[in-house]
PAZA-607879 format. One record per residue (C-alpha): y, x negated, z negated; residue number from 1; residue in one letter. Coordinates in steps of 0.5 Angstrom, whole numbers, always signed. Last residue first. Example, Ala and Ser with C-alpha at 12.3 -4.5 7.8 and 13.67 -1.06 7.14 Angstrom:
// PAZA-607879
<<-2,-27,-14>,2,s>
<<-9,-25,-16>,1,a>
***
This chain:
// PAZA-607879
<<+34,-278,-98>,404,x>
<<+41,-279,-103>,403,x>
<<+42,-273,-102>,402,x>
<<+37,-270,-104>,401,x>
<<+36,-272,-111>,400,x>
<<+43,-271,-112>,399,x>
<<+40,-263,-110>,398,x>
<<+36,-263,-114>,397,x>
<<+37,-266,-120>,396,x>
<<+42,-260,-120>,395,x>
<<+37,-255,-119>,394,x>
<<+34,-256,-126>,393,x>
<<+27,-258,-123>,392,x>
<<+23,-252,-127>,391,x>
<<+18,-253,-133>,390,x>
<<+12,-249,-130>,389,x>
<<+8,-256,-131>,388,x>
<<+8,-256,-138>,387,x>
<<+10,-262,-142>,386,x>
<<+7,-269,-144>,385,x>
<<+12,-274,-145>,384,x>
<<+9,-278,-151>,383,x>
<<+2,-278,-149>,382,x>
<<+4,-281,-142>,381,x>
<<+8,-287,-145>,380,x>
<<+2,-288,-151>,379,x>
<<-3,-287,-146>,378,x>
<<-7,-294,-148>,377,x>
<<-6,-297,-140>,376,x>
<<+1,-294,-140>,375,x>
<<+3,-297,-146>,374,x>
<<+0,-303,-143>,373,x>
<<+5,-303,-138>,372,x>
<<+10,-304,-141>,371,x>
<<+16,-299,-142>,370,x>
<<+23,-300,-143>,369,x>
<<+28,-293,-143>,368,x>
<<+35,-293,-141>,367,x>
<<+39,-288,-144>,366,x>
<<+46,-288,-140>,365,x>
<<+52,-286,-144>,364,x>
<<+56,-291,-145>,363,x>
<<+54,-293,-151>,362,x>
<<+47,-293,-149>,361,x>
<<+50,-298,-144>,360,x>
<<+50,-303,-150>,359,x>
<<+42,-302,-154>,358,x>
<<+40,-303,-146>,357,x>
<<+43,-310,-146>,356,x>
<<+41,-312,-152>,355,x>
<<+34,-310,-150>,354,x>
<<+33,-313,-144>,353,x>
<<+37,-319,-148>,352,x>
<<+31,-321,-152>,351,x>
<<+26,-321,-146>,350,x>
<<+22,-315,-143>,349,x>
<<+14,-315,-142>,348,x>
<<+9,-313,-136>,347,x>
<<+14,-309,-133>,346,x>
<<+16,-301,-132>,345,x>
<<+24,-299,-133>,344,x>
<<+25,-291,-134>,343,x>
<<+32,-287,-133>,342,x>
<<+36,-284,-136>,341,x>
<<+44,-280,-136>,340,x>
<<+46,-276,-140>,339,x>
<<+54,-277,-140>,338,x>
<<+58,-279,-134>,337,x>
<<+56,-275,-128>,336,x>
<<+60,-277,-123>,335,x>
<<+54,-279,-118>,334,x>
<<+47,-279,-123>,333,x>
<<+44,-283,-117>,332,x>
<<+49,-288,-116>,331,x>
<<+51,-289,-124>,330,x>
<<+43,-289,-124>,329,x>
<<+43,-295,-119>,328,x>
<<+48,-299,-122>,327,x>
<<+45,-298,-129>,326,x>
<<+38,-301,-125>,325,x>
<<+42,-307,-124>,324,x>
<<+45,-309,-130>,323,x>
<<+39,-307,-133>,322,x>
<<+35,-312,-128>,321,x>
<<+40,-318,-130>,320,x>
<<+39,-318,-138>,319,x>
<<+31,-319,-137>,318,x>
<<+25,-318,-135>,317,x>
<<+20,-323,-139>,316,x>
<<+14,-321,-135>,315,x>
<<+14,-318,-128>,314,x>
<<+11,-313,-123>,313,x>
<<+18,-308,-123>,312,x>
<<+18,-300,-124>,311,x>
<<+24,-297,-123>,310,x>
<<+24,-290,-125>,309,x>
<<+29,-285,-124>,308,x>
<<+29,-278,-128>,307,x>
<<+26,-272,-125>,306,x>
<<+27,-270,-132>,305,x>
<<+20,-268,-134>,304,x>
<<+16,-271,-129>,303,x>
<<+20,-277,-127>,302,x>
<<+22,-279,-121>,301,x>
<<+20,-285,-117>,300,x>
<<+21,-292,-114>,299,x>
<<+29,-293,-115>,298,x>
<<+33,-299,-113>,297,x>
<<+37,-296,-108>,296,x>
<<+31,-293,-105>,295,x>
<<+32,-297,-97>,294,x>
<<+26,-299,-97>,293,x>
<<+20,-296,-100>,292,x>
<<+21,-288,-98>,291,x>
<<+20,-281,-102>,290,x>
<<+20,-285,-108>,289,x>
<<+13,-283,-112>,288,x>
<<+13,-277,-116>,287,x>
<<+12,-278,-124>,286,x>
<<+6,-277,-128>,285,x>
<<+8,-283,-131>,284,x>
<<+0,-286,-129>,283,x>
<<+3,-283,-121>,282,x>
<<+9,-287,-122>,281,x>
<<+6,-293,-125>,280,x>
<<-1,-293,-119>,279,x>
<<+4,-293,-114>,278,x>
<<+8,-299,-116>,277,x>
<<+3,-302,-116>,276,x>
<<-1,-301,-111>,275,x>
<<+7,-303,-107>,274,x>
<<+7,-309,-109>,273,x>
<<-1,-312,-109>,272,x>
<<-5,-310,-114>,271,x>
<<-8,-317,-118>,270,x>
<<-3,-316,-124>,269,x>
<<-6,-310,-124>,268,x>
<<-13,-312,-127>,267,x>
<<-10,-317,-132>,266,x>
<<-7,-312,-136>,265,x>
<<-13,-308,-137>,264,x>
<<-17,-302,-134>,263,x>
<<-16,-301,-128>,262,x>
<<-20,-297,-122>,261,x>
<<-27,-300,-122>,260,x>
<<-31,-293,-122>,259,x>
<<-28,-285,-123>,258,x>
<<-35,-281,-124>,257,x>
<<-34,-274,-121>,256,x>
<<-33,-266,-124>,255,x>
<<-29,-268,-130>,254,x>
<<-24,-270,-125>,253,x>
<<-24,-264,-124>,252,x>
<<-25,-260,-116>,251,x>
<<-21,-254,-115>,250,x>
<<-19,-256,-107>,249,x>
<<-13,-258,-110>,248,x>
<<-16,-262,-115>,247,x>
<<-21,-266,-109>,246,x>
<<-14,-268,-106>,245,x>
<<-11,-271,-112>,244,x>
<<-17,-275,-113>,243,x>
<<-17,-276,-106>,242,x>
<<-10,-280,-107>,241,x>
<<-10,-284,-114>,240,x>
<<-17,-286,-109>,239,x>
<<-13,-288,-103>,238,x>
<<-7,-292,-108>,237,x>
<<-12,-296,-111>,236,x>
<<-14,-298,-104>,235,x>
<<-21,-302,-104>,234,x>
<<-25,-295,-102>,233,x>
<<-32,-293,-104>,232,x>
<<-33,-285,-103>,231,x>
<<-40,-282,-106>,230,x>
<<-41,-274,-105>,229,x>
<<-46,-269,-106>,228,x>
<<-47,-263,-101>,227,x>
<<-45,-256,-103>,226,x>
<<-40,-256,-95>,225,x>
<<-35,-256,-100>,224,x>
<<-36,-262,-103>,223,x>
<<-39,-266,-96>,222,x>
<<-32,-263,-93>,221,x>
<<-28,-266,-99>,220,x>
<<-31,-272,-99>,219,x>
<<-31,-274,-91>,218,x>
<<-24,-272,-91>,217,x>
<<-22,-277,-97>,216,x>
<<-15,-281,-96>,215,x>
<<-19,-287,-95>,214,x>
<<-26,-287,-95>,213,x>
<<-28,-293,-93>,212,x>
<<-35,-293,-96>,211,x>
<<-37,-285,-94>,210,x>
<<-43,-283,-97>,209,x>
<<-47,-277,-96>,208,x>
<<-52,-274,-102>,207,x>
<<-57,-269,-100>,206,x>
<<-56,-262,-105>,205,x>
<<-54,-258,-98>,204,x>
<<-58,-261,-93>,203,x>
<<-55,-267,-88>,202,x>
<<-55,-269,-81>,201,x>
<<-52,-264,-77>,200,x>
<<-48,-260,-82>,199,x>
<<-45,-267,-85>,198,x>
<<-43,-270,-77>,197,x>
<<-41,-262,-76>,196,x>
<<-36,-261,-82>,195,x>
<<-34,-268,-82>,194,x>
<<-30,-268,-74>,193,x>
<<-28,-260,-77>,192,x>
<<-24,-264,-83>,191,x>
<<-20,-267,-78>,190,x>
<<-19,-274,-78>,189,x>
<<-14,-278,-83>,188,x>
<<-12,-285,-80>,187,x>
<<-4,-284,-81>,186,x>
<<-5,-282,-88>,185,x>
<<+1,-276,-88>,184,x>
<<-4,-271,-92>,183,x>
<<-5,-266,-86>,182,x>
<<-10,-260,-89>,181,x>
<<-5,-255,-87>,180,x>
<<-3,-257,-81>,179,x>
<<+5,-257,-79>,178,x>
<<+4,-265,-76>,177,x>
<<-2,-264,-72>,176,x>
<<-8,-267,-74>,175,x>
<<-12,-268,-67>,174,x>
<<-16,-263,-64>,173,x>
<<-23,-263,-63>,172,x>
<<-26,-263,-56>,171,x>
<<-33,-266,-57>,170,x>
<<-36,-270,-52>,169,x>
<<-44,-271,-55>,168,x>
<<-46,-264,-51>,167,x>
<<-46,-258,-57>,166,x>
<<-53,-255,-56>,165,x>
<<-51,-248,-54>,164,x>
<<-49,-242,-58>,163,x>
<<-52,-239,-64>,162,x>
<<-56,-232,-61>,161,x>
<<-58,-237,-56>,160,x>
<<-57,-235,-49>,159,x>
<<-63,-235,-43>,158,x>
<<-60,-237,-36>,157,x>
<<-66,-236,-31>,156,x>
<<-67,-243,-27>,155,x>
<<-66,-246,-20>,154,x>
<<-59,-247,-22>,153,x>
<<-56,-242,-24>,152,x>
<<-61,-235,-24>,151,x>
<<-57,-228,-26>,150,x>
<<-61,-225,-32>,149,x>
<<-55,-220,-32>,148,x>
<<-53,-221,-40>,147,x>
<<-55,-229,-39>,146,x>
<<-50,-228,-33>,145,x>
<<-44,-226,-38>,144,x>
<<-45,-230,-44>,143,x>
<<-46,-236,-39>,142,x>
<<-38,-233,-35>,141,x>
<<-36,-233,-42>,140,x>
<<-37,-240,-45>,139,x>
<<-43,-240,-50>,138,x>
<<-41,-241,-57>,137,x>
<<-42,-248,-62>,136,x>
<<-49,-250,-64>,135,x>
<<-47,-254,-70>,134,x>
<<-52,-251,-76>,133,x>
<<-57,-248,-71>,132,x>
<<-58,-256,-69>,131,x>
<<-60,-258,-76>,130,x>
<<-61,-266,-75>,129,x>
<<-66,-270,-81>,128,x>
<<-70,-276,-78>,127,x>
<<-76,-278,-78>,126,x>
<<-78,-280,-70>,125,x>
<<-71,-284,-70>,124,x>
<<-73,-288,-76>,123,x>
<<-67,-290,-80>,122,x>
<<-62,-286,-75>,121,x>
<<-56,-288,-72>,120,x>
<<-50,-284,-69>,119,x>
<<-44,-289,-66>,118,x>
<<-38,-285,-66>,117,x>
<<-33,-287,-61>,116,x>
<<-25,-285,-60>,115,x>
<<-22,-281,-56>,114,x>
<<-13,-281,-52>,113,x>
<<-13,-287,-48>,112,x>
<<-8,-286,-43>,111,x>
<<-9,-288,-36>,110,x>
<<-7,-294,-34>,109,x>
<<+1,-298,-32>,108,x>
<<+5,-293,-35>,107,x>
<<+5,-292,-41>,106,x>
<<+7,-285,-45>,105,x>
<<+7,-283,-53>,104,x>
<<+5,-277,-57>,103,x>
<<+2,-271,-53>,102,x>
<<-4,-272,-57>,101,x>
<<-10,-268,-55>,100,x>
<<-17,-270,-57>,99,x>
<<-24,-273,-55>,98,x>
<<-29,-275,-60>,97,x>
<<-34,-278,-56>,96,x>
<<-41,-278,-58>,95,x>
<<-45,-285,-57>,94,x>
<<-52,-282,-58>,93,x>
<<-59,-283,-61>,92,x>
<<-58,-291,-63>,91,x>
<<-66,-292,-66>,90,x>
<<-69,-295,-60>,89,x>
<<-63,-300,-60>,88,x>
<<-65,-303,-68>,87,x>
<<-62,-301,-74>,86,x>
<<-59,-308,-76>,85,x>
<<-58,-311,-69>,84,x>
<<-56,-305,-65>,83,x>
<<-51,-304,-70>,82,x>
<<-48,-311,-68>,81,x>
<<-49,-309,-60>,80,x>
<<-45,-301,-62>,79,x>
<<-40,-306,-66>,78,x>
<<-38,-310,-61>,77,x>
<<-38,-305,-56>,76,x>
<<-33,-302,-59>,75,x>
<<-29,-306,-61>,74,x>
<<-22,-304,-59>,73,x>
<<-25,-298,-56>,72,x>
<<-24,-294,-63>,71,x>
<<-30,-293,-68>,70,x>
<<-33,-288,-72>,69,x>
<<-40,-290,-74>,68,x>
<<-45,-286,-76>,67,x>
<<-52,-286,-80>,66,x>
<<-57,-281,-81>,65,x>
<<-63,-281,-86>,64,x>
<<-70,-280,-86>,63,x>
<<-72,-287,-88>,62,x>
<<-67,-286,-94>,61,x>
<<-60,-290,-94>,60,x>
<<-59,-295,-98>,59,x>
<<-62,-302,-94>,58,x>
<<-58,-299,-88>,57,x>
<<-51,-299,-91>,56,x>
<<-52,-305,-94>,55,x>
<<-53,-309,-87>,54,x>
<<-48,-305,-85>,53,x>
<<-43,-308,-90>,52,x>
<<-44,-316,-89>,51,x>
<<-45,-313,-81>,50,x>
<<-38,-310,-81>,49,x>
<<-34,-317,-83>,48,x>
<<-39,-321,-78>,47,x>
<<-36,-316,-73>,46,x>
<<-29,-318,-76>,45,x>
<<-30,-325,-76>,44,x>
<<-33,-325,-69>,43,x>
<<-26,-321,-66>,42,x>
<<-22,-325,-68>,41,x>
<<-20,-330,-73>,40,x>
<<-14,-326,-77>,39,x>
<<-16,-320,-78>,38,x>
<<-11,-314,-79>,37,x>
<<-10,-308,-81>,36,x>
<<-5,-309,-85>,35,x>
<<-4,-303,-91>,34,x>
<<+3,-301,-93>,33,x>
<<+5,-297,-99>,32,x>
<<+10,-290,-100>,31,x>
<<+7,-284,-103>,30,x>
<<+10,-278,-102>,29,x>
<<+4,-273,-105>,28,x>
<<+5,-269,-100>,27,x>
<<+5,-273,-95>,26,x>
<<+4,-279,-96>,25,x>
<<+7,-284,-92>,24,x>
<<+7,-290,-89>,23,x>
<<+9,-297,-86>,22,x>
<<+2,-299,-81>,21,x>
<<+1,-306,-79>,20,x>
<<-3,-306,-73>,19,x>
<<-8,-311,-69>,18,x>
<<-12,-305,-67>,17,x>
<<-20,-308,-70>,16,x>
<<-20,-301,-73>,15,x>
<<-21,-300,-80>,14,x>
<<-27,-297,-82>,13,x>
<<-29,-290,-81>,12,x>
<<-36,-289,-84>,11,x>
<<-41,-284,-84>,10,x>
<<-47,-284,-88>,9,x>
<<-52,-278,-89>,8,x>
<<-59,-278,-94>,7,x>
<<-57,-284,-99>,6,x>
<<-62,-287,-104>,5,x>
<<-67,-292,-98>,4,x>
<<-65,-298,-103>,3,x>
<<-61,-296,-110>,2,x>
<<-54,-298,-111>,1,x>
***
């Protein structure tokens, strides 16, 4: 990217929490794992953030802004590496971002219920900051003694038609499990945090960039606040995610520049288990299993007839796979005896693969074999195409069901 290119930079990078995350997606259903994980400690994490620090300040413009959402596990490390790559004169506030969780008890502290956002600028007498934009309503009893010119502390209270200059401790709620915005991603902020970061520090038509985008929050809010957008992320997995979020807030694929996502064979050999089967299903235009143990051999649905796909990150899959995805169709499709199908996704199939798909075909069970380079060329996709009003026929449905 090009030096002193980007206007606003917010980055909420994986915290140095010593956790392993099992998740799901919510509505997209999507079942992978991420490791939060730093072997070597602390100093090998905060050189890992300064590499990409350094990066960032070097493409944002002199007038630009800079945050840095953290958690208390290395905070003060970052706030002191920071210090180093923007300078101490330039750091403008520590903002506490305070929300309500009611999850979880301890008892031998107090509950740690905020997380840190260091804001930075370029040049600290250069900066771009729009205080109308983010001032929030007064409180009553304010209101009412401006109204009566009444004399608080020493002083005339005088209002702002706007509101007050927010404080640097925001109380905005955490996502709840029934909002609207909520995709299941178990570190997604609220888009109301993005709206006064990108309304604070940028103008409509400026660039903002998130490089650890994730599940697309800071995109979104950029894109609808008529802000351009950039978002780096390592997941496949993450981008397949903010694309389907972008879409349903009506922005296209043909709207935006998708960079590094696989292209060959050999790309996808190096996607871990789960990246994998993720980026399969979501190719097929299928859905992903609703949980990743436990899925008795199904990894996902087919669009069309919600038929099971089992997806395997292998080369010469043979006789044995076959029998074992029969096992499982046997189960999904319970007493039905005829017409039953699936889908088997590997780089390549073996000799007896085929005979043996050729044998319970006449059994009743049409198993189809897929190669990933039929994904790749859109042969498989092209074939399957359907309209989307098509209905799930209610007793897919419901065997679908049953097995969750």
């Amino acid at each position: 990217m090009e030096k002193e290119s980007i206007d606003l930079i917010y980055i909420d990078p994986p915290f140095f929490s010593n956790r392993h995350y099992e998740i799901i997606w919510g509505d997209e259903a999507e079942i992978r794992s991420f490791e939060d994980r730093w072997e070597g400690g602390i100093n090998v994490y905060i050189d890992w953030m300064k590499q990409r620090v350094i990066e960032l300040h070097r493409v944002l413009k002199p007038t630009g802004s800079f945050y840095l959402h953290c958690d208390w596990h290395a905070g003060h490390y970052l706030k002191v590496m920071c210090d180093e790559v923007f300078g101490y004169k330039n750091l403008l506030n520590e903002i506490i971002w305070w929300y309500h969780d009611p999850a979880g008890t301890v008892r031998d502290r107090f509950k740690k219920k905020h997380d840190t956002i260091f804001f930075y600028s370029k040049k600290v007498d250069a900066h771009n900051f729009n205080l109308d934009a983010v001032r929030t309503p007064y409180k009553e009893g304010t209101v009412r003694q401006a109204k009566h010119k009444t004399i608080s502390f020493g002083r005339i209270t005088k209002t702002h038609p706007l509101g007050k200059v927010p404080e640097d401790v925001w109380e905005i709620p955490f996502i709840n499990s029934q909002a609207k915005e909520r995709l299941g991603y178990p570190t997604q902020k609220p888009e109301a945090l993005l709206e006064r970061i990108i309304k604070a520090s940028s103008n409509k038509g400026d660039i903002v960039l998130d490089a650890f985008c994730g599940c697309g929050t800071a995109l979104a809010v950029a894109g609808m606040l008529g802000r351009h957008w950039i978002g780096i992320d390592i997941s496949p997995s993450a981008v397949a995610l903010v694309k389907n979020r972008l879409k349903k807030i009506g922005v296209g694929e043909e709207e935006f520049d998708l960079i590094g996502m696989p292209k060959r064979v050999e790309d996808l050999r190096r996607f871990k288990p789960f990246e994998f089967q993720y980026w399969v299903v979501t190719e097929m235009h299928g859905t992903p299993a609703p949980r990743k143990s436990g899925d008795m051999g199904i990894d996902g649905l087919s669009f069309m007839e919600h038929a099971p796909i089992q997806v395997k990150q292998s080369e010469g899959v043979g006789r044995n796979v076959i029998d074992n995805f029969e096992t499982a169709l046997r189960r999904y499709y319970k007493e039905q005896t005829s017409n039953m199908k699936g889908y088997i996704v590997a780089f390549s199939f073996g000799k007896g693969a085929y005979e043996e798909v050729a044998r319970v075909k006449k059994e009743g069970i049409e198993i189809e074999l897929v190669t990933v380079q039929d994904i790749l060329d859109k042969r498989f996709v092209l074939r399957q195409e359907v309209k989307k009003e098509i209905p799930v026929q209610e007793k897919e449905l419901e065997l679908w069901q049953k097995q969750e």
